[in-house]
C-alpha positions in Angstrom: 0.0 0.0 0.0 1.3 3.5 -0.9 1.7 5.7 1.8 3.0 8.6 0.4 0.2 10.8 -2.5 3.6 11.8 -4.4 4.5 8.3 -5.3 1.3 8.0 -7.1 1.2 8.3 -11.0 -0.1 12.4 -12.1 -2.9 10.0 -14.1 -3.7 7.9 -10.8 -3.8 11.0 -8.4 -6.3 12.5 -11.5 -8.7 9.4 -11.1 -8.4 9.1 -7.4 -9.1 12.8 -6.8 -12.6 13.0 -9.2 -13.7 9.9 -6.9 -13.3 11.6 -3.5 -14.6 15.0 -5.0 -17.9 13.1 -7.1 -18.3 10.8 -4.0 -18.1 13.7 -1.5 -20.6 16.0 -3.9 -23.1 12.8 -3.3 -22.8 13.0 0.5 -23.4 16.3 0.5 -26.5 16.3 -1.6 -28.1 13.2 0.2 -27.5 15.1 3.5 -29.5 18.1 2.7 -32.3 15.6 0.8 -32.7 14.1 4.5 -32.5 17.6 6.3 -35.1 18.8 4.1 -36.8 15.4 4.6 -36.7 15.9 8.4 -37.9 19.2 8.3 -41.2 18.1 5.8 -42.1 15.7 8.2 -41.8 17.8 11.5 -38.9 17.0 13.4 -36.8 20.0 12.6 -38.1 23.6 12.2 -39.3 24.5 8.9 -38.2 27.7 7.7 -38.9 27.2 3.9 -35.6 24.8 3.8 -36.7 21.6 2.2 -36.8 23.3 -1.2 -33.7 25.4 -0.5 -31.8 22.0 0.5 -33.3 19.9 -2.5 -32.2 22.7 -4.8 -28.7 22.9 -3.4 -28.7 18.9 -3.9 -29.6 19.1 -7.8 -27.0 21.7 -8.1 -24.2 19.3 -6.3 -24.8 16.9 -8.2 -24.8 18.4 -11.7 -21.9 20.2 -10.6 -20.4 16.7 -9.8 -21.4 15.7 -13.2 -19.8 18.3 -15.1 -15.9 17.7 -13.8 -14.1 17.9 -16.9 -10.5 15.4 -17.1 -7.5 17.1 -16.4 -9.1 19.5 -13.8 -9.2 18.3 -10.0 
């Protein structure tokens, strides 16, 4: 196991960098789905978020989709 980012390949870092960015985009927009979910159903105060935090998921996630190659 590599230990060290450096001793990776430029094309490997490339790869492993869109993952963690595209994978971190989806946590993101699955967290403020079940915020808004939680505030639709009561549990948290509803201050017109849920469509505020299902907007900002969309946009996440197109943005995630629109990571061009040889741009981290």
């Amino acid at each position: 196991m590599l230990r060290d980012w450096n001793l990776l390949s430029d094309d490997v870092q490339l790869v492993l960098s869109q993952a963690a960015m595209s994978r971190a985009a989806e946590t993101i927009a699955h967290q403020a789905e079940l915020l808004a979910d939680e505030m639709e159903t009561g549990t948290l105060c509803d201050r017109g978020g849920p469509e505020a935090l299902r907007l900002l998921a969309a946009f996440v996630r197109v943005g995630g989709q629109e990571t061009v190659a040889g741009r981290a």
